[in-house]
DRENPA-3360 file (N, C-alpha, C; in nm, 2 decimals, always signed):
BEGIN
1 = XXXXXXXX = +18.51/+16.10/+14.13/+18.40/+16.14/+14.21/+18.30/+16.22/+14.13 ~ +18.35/+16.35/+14.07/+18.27/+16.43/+13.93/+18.20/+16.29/+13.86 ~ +18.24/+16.21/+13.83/+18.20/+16.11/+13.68/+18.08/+16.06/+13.77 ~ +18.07/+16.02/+13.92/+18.06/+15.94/+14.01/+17.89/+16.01/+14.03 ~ +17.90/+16.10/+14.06/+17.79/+16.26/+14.11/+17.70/+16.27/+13.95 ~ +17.80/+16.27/+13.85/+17.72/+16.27/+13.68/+17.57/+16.18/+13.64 ~ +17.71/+16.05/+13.73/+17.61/+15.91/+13.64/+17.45/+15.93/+13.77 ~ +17.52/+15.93/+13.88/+17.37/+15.97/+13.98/+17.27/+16.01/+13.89;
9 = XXXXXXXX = +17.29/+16.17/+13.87/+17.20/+16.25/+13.86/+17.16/+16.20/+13.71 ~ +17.21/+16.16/+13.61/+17.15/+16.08/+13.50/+17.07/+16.00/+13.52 ~ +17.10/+15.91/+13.59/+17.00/+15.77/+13.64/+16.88/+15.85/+13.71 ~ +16.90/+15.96/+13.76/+16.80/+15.99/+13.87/+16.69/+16.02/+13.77 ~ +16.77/+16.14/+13.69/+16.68/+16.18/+13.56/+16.62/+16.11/+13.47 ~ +16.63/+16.01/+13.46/+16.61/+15.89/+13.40/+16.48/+15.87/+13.44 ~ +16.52/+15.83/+13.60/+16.37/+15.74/+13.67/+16.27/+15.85/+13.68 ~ +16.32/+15.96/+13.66/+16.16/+16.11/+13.65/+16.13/+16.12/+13.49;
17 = XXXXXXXX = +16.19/+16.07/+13.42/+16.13/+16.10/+13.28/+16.03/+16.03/+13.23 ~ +15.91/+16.05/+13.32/+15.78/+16.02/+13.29/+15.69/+16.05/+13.30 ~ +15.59/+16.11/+13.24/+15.49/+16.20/+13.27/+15.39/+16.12/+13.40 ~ +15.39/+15.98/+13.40/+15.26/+15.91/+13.48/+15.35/+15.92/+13.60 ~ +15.51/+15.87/+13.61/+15.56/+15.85/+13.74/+15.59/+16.04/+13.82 ~ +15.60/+16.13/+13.72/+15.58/+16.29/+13.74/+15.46/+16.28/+13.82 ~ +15.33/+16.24/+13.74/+15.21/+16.25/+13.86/+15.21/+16.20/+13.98 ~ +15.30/+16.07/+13.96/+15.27/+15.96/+14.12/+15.34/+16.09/+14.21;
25 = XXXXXXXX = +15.45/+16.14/+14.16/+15.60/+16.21/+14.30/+15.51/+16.33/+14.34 ~ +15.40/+16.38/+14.24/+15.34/+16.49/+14.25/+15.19/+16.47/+14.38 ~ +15.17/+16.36/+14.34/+15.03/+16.28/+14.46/+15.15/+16.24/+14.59 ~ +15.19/+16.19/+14.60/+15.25/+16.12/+14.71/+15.38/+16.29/+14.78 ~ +15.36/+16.40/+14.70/+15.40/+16.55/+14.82/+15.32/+16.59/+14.84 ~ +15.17/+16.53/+14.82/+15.06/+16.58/+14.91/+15.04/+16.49/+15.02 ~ +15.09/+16.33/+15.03/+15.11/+16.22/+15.14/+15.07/+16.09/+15.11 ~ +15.14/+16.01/+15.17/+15.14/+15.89/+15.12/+15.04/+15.84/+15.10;
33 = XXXXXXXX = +15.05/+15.72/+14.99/+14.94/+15.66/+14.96/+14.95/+15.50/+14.89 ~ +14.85/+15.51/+14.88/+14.87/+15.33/+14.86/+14.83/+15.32/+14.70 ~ +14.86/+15.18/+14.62/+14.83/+15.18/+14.50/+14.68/+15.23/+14.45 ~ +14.56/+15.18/+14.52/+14.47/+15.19/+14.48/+14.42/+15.36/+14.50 ~ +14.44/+15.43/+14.62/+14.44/+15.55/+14.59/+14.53/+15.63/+14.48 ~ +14.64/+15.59/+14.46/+14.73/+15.65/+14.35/+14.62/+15.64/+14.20 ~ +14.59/+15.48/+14.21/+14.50/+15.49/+14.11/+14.37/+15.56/+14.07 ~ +14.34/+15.56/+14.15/+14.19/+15.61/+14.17/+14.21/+15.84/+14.13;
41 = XXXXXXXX = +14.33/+15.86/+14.21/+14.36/+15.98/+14.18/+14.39/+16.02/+14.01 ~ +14.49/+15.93/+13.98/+14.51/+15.92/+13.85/+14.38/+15.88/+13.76 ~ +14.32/+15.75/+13.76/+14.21/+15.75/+13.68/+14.32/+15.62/+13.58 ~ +14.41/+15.56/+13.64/+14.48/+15.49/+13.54/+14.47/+15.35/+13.60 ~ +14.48/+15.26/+13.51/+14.52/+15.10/+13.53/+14.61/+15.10/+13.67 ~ +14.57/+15.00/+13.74/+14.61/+14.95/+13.89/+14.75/+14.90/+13.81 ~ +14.82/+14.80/+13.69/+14.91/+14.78/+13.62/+15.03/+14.88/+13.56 ~ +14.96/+15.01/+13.52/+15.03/+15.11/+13.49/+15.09/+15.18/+13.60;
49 = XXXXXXXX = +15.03/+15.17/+13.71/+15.08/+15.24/+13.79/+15.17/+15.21/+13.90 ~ +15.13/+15.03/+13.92/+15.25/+14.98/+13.98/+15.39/+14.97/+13.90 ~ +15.37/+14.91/+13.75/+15.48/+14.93/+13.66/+15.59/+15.08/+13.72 ~ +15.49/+15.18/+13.72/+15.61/+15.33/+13.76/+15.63/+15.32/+13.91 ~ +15.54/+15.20/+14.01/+15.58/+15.25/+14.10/+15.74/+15.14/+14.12 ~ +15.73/+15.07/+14.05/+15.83/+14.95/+14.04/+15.98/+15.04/+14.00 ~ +15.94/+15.12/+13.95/+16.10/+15.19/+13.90/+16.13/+15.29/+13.99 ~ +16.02/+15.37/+14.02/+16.07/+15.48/+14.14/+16.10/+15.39/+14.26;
57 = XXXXXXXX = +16.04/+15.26/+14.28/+16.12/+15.22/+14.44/+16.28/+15.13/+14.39 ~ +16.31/+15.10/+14.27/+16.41/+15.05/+14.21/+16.54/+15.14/+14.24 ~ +16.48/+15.29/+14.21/+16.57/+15.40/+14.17/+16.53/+15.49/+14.33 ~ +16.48/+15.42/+14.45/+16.51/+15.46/+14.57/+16.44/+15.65/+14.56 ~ +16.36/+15.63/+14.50/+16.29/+15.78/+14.47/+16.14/+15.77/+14.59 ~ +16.08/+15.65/+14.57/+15.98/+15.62/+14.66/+16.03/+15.51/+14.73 ~ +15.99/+15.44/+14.88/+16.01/+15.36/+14.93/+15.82/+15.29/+14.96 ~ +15.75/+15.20/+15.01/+15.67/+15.12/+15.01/+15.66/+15.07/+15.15;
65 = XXXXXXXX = +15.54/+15.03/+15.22/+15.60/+14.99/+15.35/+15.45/+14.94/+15.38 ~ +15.49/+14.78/+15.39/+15.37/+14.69/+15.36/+15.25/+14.71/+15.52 ~ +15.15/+14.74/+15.53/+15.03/+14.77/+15.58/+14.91/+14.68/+15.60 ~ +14.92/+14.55/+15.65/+14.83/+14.44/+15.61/+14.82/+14.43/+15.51 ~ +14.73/+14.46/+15.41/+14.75/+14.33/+15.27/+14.74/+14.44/+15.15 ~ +14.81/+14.62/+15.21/+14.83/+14.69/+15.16/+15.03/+14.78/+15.16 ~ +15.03/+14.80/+15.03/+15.16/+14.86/+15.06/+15.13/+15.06/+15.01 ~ +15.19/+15.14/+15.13/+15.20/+15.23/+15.18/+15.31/+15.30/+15.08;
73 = XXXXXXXX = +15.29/+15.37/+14.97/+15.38/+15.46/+14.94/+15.44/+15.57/+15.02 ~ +15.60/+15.62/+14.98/+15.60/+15.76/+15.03/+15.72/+15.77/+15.00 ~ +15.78/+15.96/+14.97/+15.83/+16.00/+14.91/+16.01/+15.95/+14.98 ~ +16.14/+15.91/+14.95/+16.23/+15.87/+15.02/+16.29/+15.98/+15.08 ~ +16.31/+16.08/+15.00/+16.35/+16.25/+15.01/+16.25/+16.35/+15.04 ~ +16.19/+16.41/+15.08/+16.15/+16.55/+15.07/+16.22/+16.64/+15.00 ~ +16.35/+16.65/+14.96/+16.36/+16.72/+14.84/+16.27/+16.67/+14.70 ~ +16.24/+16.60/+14.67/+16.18/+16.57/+14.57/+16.05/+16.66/+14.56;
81 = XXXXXXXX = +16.00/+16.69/+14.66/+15.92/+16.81/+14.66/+15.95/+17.01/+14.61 ~ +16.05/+16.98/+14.66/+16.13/+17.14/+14.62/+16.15/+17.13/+14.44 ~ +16.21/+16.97/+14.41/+16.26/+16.95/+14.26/+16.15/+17.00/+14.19 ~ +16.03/+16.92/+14.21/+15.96/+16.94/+14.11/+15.86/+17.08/+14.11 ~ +15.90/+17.15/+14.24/+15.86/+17.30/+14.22/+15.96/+17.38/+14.09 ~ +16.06/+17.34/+14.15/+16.16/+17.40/+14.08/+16.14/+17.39/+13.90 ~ +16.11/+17.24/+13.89/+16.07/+17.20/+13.75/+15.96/+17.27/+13.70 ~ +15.85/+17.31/+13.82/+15.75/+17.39/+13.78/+15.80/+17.53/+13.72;
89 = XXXXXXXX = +15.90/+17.56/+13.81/+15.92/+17.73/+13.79/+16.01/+17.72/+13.64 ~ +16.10/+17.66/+13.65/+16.15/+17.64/+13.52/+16.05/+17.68/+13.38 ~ +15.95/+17.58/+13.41/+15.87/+17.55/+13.26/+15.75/+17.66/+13.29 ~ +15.73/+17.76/+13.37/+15.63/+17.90/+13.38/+15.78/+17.99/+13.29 ~ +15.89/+17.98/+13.34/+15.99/+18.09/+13.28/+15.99/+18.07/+13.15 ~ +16.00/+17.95/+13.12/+15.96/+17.91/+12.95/+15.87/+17.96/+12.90 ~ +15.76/+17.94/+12.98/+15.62/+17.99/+12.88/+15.68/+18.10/+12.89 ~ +15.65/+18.23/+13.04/+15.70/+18.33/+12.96/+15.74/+18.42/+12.88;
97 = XXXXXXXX = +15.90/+18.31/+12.86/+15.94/+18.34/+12.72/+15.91/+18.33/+12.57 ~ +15.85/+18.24/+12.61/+15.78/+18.19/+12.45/+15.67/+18.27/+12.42 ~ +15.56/+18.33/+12.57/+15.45/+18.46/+12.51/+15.52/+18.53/+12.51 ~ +15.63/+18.64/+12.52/+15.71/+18.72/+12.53/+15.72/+18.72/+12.35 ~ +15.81/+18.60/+12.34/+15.83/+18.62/+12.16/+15.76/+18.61/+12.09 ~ +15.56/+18.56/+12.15/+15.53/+18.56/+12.03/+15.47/+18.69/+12.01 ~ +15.51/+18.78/+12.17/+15.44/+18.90/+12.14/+15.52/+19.01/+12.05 ~ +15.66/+18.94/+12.02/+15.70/+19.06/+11.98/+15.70/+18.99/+11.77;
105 = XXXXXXXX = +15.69/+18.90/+11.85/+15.64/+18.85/+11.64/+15.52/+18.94/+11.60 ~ +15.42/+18.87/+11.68/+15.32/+19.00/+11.64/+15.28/+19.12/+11.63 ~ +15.37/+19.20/+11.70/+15.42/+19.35/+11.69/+15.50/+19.35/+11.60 ~ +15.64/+19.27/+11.52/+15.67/+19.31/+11.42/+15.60/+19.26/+11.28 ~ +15.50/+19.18/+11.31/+15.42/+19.12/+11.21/+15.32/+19.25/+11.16 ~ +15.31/+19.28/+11.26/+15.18/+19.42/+11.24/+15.24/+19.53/+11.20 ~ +15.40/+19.55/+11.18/+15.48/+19.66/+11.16/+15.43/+19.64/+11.03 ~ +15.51/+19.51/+10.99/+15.55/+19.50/+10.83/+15.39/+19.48/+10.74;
113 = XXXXXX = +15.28/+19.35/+10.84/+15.14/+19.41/+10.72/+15.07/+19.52/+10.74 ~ +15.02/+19.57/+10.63/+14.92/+19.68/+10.64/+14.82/+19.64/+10.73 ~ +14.78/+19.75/+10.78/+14.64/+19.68/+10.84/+14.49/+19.74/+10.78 ~ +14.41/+19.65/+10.77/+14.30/+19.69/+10.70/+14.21/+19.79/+10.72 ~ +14.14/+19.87/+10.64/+14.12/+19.98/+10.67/+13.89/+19.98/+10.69 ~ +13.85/+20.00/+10.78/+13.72/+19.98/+10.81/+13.63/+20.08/+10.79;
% end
């Protein structure tokens, strides 16, 4: 069941490891939408954007739901909303840390050179 729960969340991770299909999950927790609005939000090829929408409905992350001679995106989970906050807060803790060290490089940087005299 462990191995079972692993391979999931691999594959899952998988179908999010992309910055254009990151923007579609990120447009569609503000409400569904159809290709051409996706597109038009994005600013990208009607092609590109069905291509990621082809793998997120593959990988059951978005579902589609045909609308006269339009298909209706929308998110399959509502967690998928919480994730990518969470992914948000993640990568603010990071920056954090990374201004954090470069503030203390620069304080020990300023230890060790002299500083110039005016």
């Amino acid at each position: 069941m462990n191995l079972e729960i692993q391979q999931f969340k691999a594959e899952f991770f998988k179908a999010l490891a992309h910055p254009l299909r990151i923007r579609i999950l990120e447009l569609l927790a503000e409400g569904d939408k159809n290709v051409n609005e996706i597109q038009t939000l994005i600013g990208s090829e009607g092609s590109a954007v069905s291509q990621q929408l082809t793998i997120l409905r593959a990988k059951n992350i978005v579902s589609g739901t045909k609308e006269g001679n339009k298909v209706i995106y929308t998110l399959k989970d509502p967690m998928i909303i919480e994730l990518l906050a969470v992914a948000r807060q993640i990568f603010n803790n990071h920056l954090v840390d990374t201004i954090t060290r470069l503030d203390k490089f620069k304080e020990e940087e300023e230890e060790v050179l002299p500083q110039p005299k005016i």
